[in-house]
C-alpha positions, -999 to +999 in steps of 0.1 A: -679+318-514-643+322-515-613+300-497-617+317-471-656+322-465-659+356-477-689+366-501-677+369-534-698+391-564-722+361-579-733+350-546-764+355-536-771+388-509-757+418-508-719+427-500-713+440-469-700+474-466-661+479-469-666+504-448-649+535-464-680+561-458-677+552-416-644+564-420-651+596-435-686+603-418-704+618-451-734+638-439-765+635-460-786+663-468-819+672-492-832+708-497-863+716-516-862+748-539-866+771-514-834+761-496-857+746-467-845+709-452-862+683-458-841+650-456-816+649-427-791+619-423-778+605-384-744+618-401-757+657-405-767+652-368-732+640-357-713+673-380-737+703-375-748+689-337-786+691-346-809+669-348-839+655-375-865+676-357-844+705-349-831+710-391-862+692-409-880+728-422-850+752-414-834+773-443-796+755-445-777+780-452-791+797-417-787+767-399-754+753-411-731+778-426-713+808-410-733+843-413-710+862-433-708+831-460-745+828-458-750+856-489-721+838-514-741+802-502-770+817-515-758+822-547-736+795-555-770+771-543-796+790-567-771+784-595-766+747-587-806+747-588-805+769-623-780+750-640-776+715-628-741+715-625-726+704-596-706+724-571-677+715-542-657+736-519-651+738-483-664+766-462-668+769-421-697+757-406-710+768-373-726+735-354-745+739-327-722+738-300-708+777-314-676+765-321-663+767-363-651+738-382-641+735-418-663+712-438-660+700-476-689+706-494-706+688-528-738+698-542-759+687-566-794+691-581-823+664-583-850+661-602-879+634-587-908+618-612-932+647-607-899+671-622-897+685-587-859+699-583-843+694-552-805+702-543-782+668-525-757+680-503-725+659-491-707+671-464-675+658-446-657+671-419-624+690-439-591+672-416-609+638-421-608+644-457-573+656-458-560+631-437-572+601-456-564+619-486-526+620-472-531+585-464-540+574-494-511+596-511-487+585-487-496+547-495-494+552-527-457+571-526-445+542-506-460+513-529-446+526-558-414+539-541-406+512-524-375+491-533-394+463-522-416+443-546-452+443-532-482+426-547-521+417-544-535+382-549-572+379-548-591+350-531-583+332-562-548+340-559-549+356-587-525+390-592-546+423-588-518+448-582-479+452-581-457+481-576-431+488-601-407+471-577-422+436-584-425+445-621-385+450-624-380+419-602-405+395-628-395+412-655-429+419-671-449+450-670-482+456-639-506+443-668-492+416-676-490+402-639-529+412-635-552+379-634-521+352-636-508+332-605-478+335-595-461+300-616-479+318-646-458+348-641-425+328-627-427+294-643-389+288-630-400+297-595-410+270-567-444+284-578-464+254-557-444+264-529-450+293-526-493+292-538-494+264-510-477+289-487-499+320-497-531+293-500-522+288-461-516+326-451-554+332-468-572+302-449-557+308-415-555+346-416-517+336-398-487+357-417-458+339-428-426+364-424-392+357-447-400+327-466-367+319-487-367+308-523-341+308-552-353+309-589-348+326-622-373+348-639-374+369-670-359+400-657-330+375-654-331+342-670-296+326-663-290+333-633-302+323-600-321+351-579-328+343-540-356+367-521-375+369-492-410+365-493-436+372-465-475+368-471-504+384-449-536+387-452-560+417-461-590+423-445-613+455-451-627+475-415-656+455-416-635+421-415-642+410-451-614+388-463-600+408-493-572+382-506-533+381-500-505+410-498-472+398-504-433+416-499-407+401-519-373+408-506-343+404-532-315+386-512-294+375-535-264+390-525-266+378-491-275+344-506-248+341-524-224+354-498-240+324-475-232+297-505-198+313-505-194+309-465-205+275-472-187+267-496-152+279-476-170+259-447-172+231-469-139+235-483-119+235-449-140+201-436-133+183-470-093+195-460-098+187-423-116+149-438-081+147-461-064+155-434-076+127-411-082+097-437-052+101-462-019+088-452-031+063-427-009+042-439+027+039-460+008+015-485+011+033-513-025+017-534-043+023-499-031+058-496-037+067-534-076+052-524-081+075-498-073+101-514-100+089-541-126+081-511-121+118-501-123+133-537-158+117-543-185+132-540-176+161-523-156+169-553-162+150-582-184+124-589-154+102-608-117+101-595-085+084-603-052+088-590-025+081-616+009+081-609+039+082-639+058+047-639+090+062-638+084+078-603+070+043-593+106+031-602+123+060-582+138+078-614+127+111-615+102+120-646+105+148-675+086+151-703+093+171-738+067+186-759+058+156-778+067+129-751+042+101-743+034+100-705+037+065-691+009+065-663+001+036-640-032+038-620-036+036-583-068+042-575-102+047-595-138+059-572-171+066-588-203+078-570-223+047-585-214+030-614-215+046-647-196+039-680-166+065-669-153+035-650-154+015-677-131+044-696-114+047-668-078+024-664-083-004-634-059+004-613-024-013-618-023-011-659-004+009-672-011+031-698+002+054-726-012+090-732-006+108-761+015+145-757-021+161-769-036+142-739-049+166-709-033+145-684-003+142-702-005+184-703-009+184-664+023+163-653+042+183-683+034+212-667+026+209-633-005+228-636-041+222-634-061+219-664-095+224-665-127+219-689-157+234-674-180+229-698-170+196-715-176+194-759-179+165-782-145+177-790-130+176-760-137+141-749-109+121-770-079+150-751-091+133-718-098+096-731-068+071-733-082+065-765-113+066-793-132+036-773-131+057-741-140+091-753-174+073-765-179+059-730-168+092-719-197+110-734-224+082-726-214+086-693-223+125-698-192+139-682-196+179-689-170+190-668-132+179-662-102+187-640-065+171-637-040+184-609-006+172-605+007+158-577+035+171-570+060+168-538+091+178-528+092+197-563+088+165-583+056+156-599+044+125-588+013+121-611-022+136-615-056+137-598-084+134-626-116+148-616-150+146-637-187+153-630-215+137-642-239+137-622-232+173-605-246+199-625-221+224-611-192+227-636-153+228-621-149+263-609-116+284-590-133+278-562-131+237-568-095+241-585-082+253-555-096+228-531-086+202-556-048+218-549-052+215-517-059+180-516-033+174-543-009+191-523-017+177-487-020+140-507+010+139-526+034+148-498+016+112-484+024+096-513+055+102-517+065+089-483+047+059-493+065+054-525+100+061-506+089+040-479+081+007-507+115+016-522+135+014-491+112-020-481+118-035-514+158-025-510+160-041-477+136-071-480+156-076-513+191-076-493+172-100-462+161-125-489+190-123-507+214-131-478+189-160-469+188-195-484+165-198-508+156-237-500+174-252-475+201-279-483+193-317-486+212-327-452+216-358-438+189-378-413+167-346-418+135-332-430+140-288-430+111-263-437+120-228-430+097-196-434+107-160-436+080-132-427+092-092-433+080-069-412+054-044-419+072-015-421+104-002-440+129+004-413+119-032-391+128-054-423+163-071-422+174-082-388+168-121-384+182-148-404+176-184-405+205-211-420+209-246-424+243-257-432+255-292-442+288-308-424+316-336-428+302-368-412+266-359-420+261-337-389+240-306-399+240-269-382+209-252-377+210-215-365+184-187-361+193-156-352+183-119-346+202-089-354+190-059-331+181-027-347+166-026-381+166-016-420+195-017-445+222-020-417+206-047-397+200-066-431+242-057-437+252-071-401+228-101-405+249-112-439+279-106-421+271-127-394+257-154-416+294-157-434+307-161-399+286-185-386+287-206-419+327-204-419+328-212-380+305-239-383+329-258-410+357-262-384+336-287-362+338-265-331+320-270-299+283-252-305+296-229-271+330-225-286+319-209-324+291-186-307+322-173-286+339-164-320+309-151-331+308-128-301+343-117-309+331-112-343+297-087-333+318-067-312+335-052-338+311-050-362+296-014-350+285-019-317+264-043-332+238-067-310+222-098-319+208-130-303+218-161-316+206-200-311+229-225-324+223-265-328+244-287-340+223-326-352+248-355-353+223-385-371+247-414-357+240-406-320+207-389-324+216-362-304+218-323-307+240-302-292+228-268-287+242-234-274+220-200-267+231-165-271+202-145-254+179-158-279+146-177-267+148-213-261+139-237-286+107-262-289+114-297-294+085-318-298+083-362-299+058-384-305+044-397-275+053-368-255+037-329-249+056-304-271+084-282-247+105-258-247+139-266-238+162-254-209+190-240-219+215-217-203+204-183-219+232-168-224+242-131-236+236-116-268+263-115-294+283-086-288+280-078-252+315-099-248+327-112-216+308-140-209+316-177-213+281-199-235+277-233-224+264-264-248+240-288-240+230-316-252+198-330-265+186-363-274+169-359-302+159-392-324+138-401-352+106-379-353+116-356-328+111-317-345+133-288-334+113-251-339+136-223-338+123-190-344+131-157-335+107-132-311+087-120-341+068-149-345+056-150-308+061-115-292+028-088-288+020-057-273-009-075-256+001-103-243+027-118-221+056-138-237+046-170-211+012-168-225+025-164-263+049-195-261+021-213-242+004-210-273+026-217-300+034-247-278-004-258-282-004-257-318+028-282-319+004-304-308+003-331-336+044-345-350+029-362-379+021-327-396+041-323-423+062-295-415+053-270-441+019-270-427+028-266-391+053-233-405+017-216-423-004-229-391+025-211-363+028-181-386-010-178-395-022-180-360+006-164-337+022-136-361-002-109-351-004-078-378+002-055-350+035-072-346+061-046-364+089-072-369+099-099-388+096-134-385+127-164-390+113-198-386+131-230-392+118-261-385+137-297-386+126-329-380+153-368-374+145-392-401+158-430-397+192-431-418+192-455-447 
């Protein structure tokens, strides 16, 4: 039996009939020599209208063929009977209803064992035969006509016909396709797919319509085909399960207009994804990773982001001909780990690549280079050198792509793409993405790198006009702590001092310059001077800070809280006078840490307004915190609950006071907090 349950030949009974003679209705009949019936089928009855018992004995030409053809019948039957050649042709017939119909006619002569010669006559009713015969011819037209390949399979799935469509599509002739399966014809096809699917379609008699698959066969071995495949079953009139038709479809051109679509699809989420994740931050490493992140794997399956040192220094970069390029890099990403990290530079070394080098080529020129299909040869012009072109090629990088970085006209650096695992090689398609990232990521990096070089300029002017360790003073023990802020333009505003006096009396002062970058940093040093100049005269603490107003006012429009304390060891006291800053802690053994009451006061530079001193005892032991609003001010919290809680962590006077600064700035400067920190902390020792 076959898959299916249908008799096959070999099995034991007879086949059933496929039914073809229903269709046509062939009427049996027998004459003896005479031209007398004498066998009469139930199809004669149904064309000539008579029945067995009515025709059995009657001449046939009498009985079934029109009077005036009955002479020429005569004739043409005694020759059939002479000769033994067969005869066909149509003629009318008259049934025996009296109406005329045209009926094809073959005759033939028959011999029995005793020699006796009889004539066999076939008849069939003339528009059946002409319309299966146009059926059949119109079948055939369209099969081999069609632009659509169409096969056969057997119950073995085994090819028993194509049309010449399927033939151009394979790429082998109708013979050679007879008797194979469809993975011996199309080895490069998803040939078990496509059996299993067929397999199905035979067992279940259910069709399956439009049935995708992409391949490569001999009509057209390098390159990939898609087509459209449905699968139905055939089944003779009488049921009899016959094996599998198929239609294959080519679609390649709407296939490859969907990978295109996709591809742009692709494309403009990988930009919207760049977008979104690069430039999160002005950190220059962490925006230099995203861009990496984002590169891989949608892109590439190994990135780096190299940037040219002197850019990284803020001189702008050309290279000659034959000039080395000085690279630093930022940012490395692999898919998983493979030797091309290992030729790849860790990020922060720099590196030297020869003029010949690709990368070198690409920040030269500003222009993408590309390798799709990576040589032996081509390894040691993208290697750094001879140890990572072998890694390189263990790795099995076959394709490569560099594009510069380049903002604001200047190139920044390169983008190094290679694939290793992605069979795909670097294409227009991925060279312009690549741009675009480049492009979009560069602009991001640049701001990042301006935005280091103005930090570093300001930070360096803060720390500059700070003390660098505070002065050995008299009856005291000073740490001091200063925190940037995280951004560029919040760095440079507070400052911090401890200054030595006649008599062993020591200022301390922490202030807080309002506004921000370079010219807070400026006013700040300005101040500083003042304050350290002032503070040599032995004025009253209310007394200098109103000098110091006098000072701010013309410094600008410049603003700035200010806390001034002046220790005097001999009568262990402080005197101490607030311009709008936020009151000190004091802290003594024996006793909760608090924050003193001052009069507050008015900023620096508001002018107008008397300060007022008070004074502190403050005797061996005792700690003074100054700091400035950085250290304890949030977004989230109120300032009550903030100094409330730097208050808590003052909660022990035998720290040593380098560990209480890390412990006040570790636990209350929150990261969210965009401003810096000044922190000076002083504690009364016993005089020798």
């Amino acid at each position: 039996m076959s898959a299916a349950g249908a008799p096959v030949p070999g099995d034991d009974g007879p086949e059933r009939p496929s039914g073809l003679l229903d269709v046509l209705g062939v009427a049996s009949v027998v004459l003896d020599s005479a031209g007398r019936i004498v066998l009469w089928s139930p199809q004669a009855e149904e064309l000539f209208g008579y029945s067995a018992k009515e025709a059995l004995g009657q001449y046939a030409a009498r009985l079934m063929v029109h009077e005036q053809h009955v002479q020429l019948v005569g004739k043409l039957f005694a020759d059939v009977m002479q000769t033994g050649h067969s005869w066909a042709g149509a003629f009318p017939i008259r049934p025996k209803d009296g109406s005329t119909r045209l009926v094809e006619f073959r005759n033939m002569r028959l011999l029995d064992v005793r020699g006796d010669v009889y004539a066999l006559g076939l008849a069939a009713d003339r528009s059946t035969v002409r319309r299966l015969e146009q059926d059949v011819a119109l079948s055939d037209r369209m099969v081999t006509q069609s632009p659509i390949g169409l096969a056969v399979l057997d119950t073995e799935l085994r090819y028993v016909s194509v049309n010449p469509a399927l033939t151009r599509i394979n790429g082998i002739s109708a013979e050679e396709h007879v008797g194979q399966t469809i993975g011996e014809v199309s080895p490069r096809l998803d040939a078990d797919g496509l059996e299993s699917a067929a397999r199905q379609v035979l067992e279940t008699g259910l069709p399956l319509v439009d049935q995708s698959t992409v391949g490569r066969t001999p009509a057209d071995p390098e390159q990939d085909h898609a087509w459209s495949v449905s699968f139905y079953r055939l089944e003779d009139a009488m049921g009899r399960v016959l094996g599998v038709a198929g239609s294959i479809v080519d679609i390649t051109d709407q296939y490859r207009a969907a990978v295109e679509a996709e591809t742009a699809r692709r494309r403009l989420a990988v930009i919207a994804d760049a977008s979104a994740r690069i430039g999160t931050t002005l950190d220059l490493d962490r925006t230099a990773r995203e861009l990496a992140d984002v590169a891989v794997p949608e892109l590439a399956d190994v990135a780096a982001v190299d940037l040219l040192e002197t850019v990284l220094e803020g001189r702008r970069s050309t290279l000659g001909p034959t000039e080395t390029a000085v690279i630093r890099a930022v940012a490395v990403r692999a898919e998983q780990e493979t030797d091309a990290l290992q030729a790849a530079d860790p990020p922060g070394r720099l590196a030297r690549y020869a003029p010949d080098r690709l990368v070198t080529e690409c920040v030269r020129t500003a222009m993408p280079v590309v390798v799709s299909h990576v040589k032996e040869q081509d390894l040691p012009h993208i290697a750094r050198s001879p140890e990572a072109a072998v890694l390189l090629g263990k790795a099995g990088v076959h394709s490569y792509l560099a594009v510069p970085l380049i903002a604001r006209g200047e190139v920044l650096g390169a983008l190094d793409l290679k694939r290793t695992r992605n069979p795909a090689p670097f294409d227009a398609d991925d060279v312009l993405l690549a741009r675009e990232l480049a492009s979009r990521a560069a602009v991001q990096i640049d701001n990042a790198r301006w935005y280091q070089n103005a930090r570093d300029t300001a930070l360096t002017l803060q720390r500059s006009l700070l003390p660098s360790h505070p002065p050995e003073t008299t009856g005291l023990e000073v740490a001091s702590r200063y925190q940037p802020a995280g951004a560029a333009s919040e760095v440079g505003g507070d400052w911090f001092d401890v200054i030595p006096l006649e008599d062993g009396k020591t200022a301390l002062v922490v202030g807080d310059v309002m506004g921000s970058g370079i010219s807070a940093a400026a006013t700040m040093g300005r101040l500083r001077t003042a304050t350290t100049t002032l503070a040599s005269l032995d004025l009253d603490p209310a007394r200098l800070l109103e000098h110091l107003d006098k000072i701010t006012s013309g410094l600008d429009h410049s603003i700035a809280t200010c806390v001034y304390a002046l220790y005097d060891p001999e009568l262990r006291q402080c005197r101490i006078a607030n311009a709008g800053h936020l009151p000190p802690a004091r802290v003594r053994p024996g006793h909760p840490p608090e924050l003193l009451d001052l009069p507050t006061g008015v900023p620096l530079g508001v002018g107008g307004v008397d300060f007022s001193t008070t004074t502190v005892d403050f005797a061996p032991g005792d700690e003074l915190v100054l700091y400035t609003d950085g250290l304890v001010e949030t977004r989230r919290h109120s300032l009550d609950e903030r100094l409330d809680s730097m208050l808590a962590l003052l909660d022990d006077p035998s720290r040593p006071l380098e560990e209480t600064c890390d412990l006040l700035l570790r636990e209350l400067h929150h990261p969210d907090n965009h401003d810096d920190v000044a922190l000076l902390i002083a504690r009364a020792q016993e005089l020798p």
